[in-house]
C-alpha positions as CSV (number, residue, x, y, z in Angstrom):
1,X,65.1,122.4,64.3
2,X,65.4,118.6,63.5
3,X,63.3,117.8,60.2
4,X,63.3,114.3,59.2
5,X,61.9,113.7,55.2
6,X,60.7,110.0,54.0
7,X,61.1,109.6,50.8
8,X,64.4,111.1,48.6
9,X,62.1,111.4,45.1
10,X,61.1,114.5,43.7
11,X,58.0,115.4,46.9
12,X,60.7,114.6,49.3
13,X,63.9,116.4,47.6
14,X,62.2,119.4,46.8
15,X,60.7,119.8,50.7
16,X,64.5,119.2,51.6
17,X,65.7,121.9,49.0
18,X,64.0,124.6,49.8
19,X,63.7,124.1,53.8
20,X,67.5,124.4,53.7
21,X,67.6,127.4,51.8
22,X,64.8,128.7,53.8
23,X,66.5,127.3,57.0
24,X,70.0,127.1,56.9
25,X,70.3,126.5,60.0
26,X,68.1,123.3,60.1
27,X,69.2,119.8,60.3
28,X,67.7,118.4,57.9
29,X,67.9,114.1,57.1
30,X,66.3,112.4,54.2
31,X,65.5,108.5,54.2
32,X,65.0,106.7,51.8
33,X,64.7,102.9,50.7
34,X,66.3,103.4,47.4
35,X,69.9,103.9,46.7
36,X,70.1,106.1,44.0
37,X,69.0,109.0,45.7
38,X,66.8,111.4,43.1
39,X,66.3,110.2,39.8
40,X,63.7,111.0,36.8
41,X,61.0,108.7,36.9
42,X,59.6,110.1,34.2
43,X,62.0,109.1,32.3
44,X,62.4,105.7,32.8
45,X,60.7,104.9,29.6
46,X,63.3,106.5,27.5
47,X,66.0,104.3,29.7
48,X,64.0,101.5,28.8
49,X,64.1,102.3,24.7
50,X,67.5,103.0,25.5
51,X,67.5,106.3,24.5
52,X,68.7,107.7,27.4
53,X,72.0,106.6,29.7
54,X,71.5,105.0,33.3
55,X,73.8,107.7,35.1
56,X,72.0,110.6,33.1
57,X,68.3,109.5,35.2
58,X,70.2,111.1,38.6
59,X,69.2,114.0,39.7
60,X,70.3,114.2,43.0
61,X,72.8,112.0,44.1
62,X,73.8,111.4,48.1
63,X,76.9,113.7,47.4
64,X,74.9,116.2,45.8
65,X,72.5,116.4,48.7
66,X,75.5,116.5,51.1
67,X,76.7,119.8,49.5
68,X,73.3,121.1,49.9
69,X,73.3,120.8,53.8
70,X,70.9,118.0,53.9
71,X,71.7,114.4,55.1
72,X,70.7,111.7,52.8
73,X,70.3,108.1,54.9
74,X,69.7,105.7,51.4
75,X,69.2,102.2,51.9
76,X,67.4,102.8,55.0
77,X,63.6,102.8,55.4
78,X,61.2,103.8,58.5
79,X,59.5,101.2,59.7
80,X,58.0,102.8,63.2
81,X,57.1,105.9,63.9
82,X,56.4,107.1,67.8
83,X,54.7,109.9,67.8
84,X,54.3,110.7,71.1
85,X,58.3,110.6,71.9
86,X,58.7,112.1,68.3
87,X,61.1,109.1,67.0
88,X,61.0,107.3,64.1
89,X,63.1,103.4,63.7
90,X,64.4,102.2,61.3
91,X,65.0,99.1,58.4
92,X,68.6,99.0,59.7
93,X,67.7,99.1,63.2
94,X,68.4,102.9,63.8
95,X,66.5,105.5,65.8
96,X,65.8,108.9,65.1
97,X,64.4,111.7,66.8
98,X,62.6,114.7,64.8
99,X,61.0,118.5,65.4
100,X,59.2,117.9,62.1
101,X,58.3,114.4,60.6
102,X,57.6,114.6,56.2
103,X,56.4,111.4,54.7
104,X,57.0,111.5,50.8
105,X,56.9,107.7,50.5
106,X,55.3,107.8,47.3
107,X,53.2,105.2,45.8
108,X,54.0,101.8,44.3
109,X,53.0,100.1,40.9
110,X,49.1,98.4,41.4
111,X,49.1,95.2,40.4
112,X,45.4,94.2,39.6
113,X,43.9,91.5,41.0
114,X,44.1,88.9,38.5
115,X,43.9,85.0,38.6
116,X,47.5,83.2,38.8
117,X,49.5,87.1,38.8
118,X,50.7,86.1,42.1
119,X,53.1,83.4,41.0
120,X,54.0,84.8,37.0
121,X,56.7,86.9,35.9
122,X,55.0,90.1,35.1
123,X,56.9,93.4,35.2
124,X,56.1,96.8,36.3
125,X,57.4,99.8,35.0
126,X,58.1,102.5,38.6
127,X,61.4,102.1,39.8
128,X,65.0,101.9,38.7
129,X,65.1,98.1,39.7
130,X,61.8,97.6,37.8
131,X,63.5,99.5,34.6
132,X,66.3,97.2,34.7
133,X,64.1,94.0,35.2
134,X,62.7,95.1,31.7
135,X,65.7,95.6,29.8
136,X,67.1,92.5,30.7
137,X,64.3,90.6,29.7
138,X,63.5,92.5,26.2
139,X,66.9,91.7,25.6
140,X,65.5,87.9,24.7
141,X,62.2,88.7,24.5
142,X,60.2,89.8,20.9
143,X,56.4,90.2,21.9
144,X,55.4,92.5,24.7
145,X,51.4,93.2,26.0
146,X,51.3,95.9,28.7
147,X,48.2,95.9,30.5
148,X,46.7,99.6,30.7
149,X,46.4,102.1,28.0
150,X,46.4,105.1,30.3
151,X,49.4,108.0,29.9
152,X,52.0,105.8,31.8
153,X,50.8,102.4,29.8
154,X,51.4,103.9,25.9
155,X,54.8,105.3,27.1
156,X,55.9,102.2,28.5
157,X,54.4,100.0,25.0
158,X,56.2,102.7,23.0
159,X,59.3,102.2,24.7
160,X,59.7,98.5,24.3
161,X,58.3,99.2,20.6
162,X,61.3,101.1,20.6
163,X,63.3,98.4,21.5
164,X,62.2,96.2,18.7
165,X,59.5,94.0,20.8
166,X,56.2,93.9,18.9
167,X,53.8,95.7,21.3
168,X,49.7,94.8,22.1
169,X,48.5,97.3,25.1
170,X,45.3,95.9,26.2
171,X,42.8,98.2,27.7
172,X,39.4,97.3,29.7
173,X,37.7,100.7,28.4
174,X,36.8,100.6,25.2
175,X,39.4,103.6,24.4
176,X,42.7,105.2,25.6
177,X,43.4,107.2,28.3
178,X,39.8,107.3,29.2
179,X,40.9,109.2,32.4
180,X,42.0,112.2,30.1
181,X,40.3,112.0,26.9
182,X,36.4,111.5,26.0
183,X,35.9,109.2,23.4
184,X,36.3,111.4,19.7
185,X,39.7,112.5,21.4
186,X,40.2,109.0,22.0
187,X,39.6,108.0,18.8
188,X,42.4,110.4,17.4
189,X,44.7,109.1,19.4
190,X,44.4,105.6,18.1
191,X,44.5,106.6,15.1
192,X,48.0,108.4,15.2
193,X,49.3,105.5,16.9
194,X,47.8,103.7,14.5
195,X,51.3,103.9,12.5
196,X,53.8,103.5,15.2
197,X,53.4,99.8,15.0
198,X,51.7,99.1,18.5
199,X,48.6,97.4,18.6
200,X,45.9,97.8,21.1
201,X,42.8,95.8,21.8
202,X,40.4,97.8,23.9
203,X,37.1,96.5,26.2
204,X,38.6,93.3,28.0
205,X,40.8,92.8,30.3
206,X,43.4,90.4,31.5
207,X,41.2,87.3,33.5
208,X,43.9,84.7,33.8
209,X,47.9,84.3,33.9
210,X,50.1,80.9,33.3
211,X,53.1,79.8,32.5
212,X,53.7,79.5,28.0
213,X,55.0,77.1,26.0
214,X,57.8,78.7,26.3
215,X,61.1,79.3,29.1
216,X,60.5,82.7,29.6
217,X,56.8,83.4,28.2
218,X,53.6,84.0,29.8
219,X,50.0,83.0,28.7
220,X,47.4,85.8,29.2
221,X,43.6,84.6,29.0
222,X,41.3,87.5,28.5
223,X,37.9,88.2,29.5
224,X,36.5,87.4,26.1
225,X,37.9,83.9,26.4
226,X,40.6,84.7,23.7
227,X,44.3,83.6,25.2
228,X,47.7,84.9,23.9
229,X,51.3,84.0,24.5
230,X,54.0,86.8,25.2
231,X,57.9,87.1,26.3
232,X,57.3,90.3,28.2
233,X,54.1,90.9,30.7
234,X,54.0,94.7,31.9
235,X,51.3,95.9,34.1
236,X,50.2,99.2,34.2
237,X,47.7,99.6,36.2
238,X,47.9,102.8,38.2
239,X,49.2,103.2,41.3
240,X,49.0,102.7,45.1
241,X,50.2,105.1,47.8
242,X,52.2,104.5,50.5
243,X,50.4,104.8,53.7
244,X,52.2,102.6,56.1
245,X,54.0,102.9,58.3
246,X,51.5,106.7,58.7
247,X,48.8,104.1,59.5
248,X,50.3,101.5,61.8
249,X,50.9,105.2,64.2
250,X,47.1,106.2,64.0
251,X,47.6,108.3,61.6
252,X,44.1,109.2,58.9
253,X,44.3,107.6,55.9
254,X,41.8,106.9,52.9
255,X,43.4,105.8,50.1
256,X,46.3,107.9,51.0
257,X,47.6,110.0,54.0
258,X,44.9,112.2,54.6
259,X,46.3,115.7,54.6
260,X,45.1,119.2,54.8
261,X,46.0,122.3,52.5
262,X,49.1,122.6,55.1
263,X,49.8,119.4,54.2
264,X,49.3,118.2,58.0
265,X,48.1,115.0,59.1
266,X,46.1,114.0,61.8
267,X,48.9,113.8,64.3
268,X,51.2,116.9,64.9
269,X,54.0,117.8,63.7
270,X,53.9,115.1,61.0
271,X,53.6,116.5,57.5
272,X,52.9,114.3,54.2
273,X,53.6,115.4,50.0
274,X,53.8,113.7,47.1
275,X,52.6,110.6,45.6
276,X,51.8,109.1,49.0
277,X,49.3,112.1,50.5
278,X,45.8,112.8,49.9
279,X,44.1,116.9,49.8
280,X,40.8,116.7,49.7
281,X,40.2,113.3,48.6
282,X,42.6,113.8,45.5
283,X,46.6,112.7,44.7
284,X,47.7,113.5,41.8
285,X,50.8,111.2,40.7
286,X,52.6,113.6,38.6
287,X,55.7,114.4,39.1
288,X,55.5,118.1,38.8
289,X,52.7,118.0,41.4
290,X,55.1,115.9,43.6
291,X,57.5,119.1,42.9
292,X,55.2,121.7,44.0
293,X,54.0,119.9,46.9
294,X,57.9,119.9,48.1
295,X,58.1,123.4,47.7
296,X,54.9,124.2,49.5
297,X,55.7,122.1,52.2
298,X,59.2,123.9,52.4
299,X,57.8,127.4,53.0
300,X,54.8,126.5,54.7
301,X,57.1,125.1,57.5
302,X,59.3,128.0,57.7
303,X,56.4,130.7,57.7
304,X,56.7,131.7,53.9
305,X,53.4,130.7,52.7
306,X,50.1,129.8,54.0
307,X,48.6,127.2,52.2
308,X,48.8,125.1,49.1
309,X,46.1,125.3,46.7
310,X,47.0,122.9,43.8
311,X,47.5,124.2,39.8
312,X,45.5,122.8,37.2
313,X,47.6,119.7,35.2
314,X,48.0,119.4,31.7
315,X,48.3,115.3,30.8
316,X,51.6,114.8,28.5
317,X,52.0,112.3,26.3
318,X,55.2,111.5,25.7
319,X,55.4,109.7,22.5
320,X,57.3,111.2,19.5
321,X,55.5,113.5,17.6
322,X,52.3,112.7,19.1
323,X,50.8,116.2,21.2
324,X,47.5,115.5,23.7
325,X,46.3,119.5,22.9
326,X,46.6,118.8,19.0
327,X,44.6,115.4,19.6
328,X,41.8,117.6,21.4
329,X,42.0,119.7,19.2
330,X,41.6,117.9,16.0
331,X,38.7,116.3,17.5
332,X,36.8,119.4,18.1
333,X,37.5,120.3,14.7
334,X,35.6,116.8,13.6
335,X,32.8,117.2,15.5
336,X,31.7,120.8,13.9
């Protein structure tokens, strides 16, 4: 069996893992746009602070999936998919033919809307590439504002607060993680953060984006009418999955690739996981749910399991010394 896997982050990795050991026997070919092969997103804030070492975010390498059996193909991205002759072609102009097709594309970093964004120099914080954009400019830069306070948002502020950049996270709700938290837990939270130094301003949201006074600032009008200057624009903003090139084939997508507890699409023998696919109306965009997906997907196809029914999440918040169940918890304790 030919199994061909889009997507060499943790969704994609873990379905090539565990096919192999489940299927020794199977060829098994991983693509993937990036070159690093399998590295700790979640970790790309500590990179960021500097806390952690470039080489020490790999996970996987192409050597390391080589001496598992399975065939890594970085640098190279689908850009067609036939279903009906089961091939998929190529960024670099190759064809492929597959038994099984997995999309673990993922998701990219959603960049809102906003007036003038299209022509700034804002940052995202998703990839490798985006991780090094940001260090090289808090190198020179001393004032940060990262637009989102959800989990991803604060970690991101507190790395460059780690870094030495004074930090403002704006949030349109008026509280943090309003996704995860009500709004006494909120209210905890800001207040431990309260002494790391970050600042926040909460209820308005980023309206307008030009250029600053000065080389490498930006100016951020708000939707209050108040405007600030800052060296370092980060959006964080959630995400957006990849669907394409799943739709350009006819395959169902809503917001993501529609998939069901198999984690089958709408065409056969095409399978999605991760980041980029959608169970019942729902994608998580953890990476431990990215994990488990993987692993589903890699007994599912080789007759080990049945069906995926996904765990309950706990958030994480991973800011020194700051615990989401002690927040909850001290908030309940308030409000008796």
């Amino acid at each position: 069996m030919k199994i061909i896997i889009f997507g060499a982050g943790q969704a994609g990795y873990a379905a090539a893992r565990r096919l192999k050991q489940n299927m020794p026997e199977a060829e098994v070919l991983i693509l993937d746009h990036d070159v690093c092969g399998l590295y700790a997103k979640m970790r790309l804030p500590d990179y960021v602070a500097g806390k952690v070492a470039r080489e020490k975010l790999i996970l996987a390498s192409a050597d390391a999936m080589k001496s598992q059996g399975i065939e890594p193909r970085f640098g190279e991205k689908i850009e067609k998919i036939d279903p009906v002759n089961k091939e998929i072609f190529t960024s670099g102009g190759k064809a492929y033919s597959y038994d099984k097709l997995v999309l673990a594309s993922g998701a990219t970093a959603f960049v809102p809307p906003v007036k003038g964004v299209e022509t700034a120099d804002v940052f995202t914080l998703r990839t490798m590439e985006d991780a090094d954009r940001i260090i090289r400019r808090a190198e020179t830069a001393k004032t940060a504002l990262v637009i989102g306070g959800g989990l991803l948002g604060l970690e991101a502020a507190w790395a460059l607060r780690e870094r030495g950049l004074d930090v403002t996270v704006v949030e349109f709700m008026n509280r943090l993680l309003p996704r995860q938290l009500n709004e006494a837990e909120s209210a905890v939270l800001l207040e431990k953060l309260g002494g790391t130094g970050l600042h926040f301003r909460l209820g308005v949201s980023a309206a307008e984006v030009t250029e600053g006074a000065g080389s490498e600032s930006v100016k951020v009008t708000f939707s209050d009418g108040s405007a600030v200057e800052t060296g370092l624009l980060l959006f964080s903003a959630g995400i957006r999955s990849q669907i394409h090139p799943a739709a350009d084939c006819g395959i169902k997508v809503n917001k993501a690739i529609v998939v069901d507890h198999q984690f089958r699409t709408s065409l056969p023998d095409i399978y999605a996981v991760g980041d980029c696919a959608e169970i019942d109306g729902r994608t998580w965009g953890l990476w431990i749910a990215a994990k488990d997906q993987g692993e589903a997907l890699g007994d599912i196809l080789c007759g080990k399991r049945g069906s995926f029914e996904s765990p309950v999440y706990a958030p994480n918040l991973k800011i020194s010394g700051i615990q989401l169940k002690d927040v909850c918890r001290e908030a309940a304790e308030k409000q008796q």
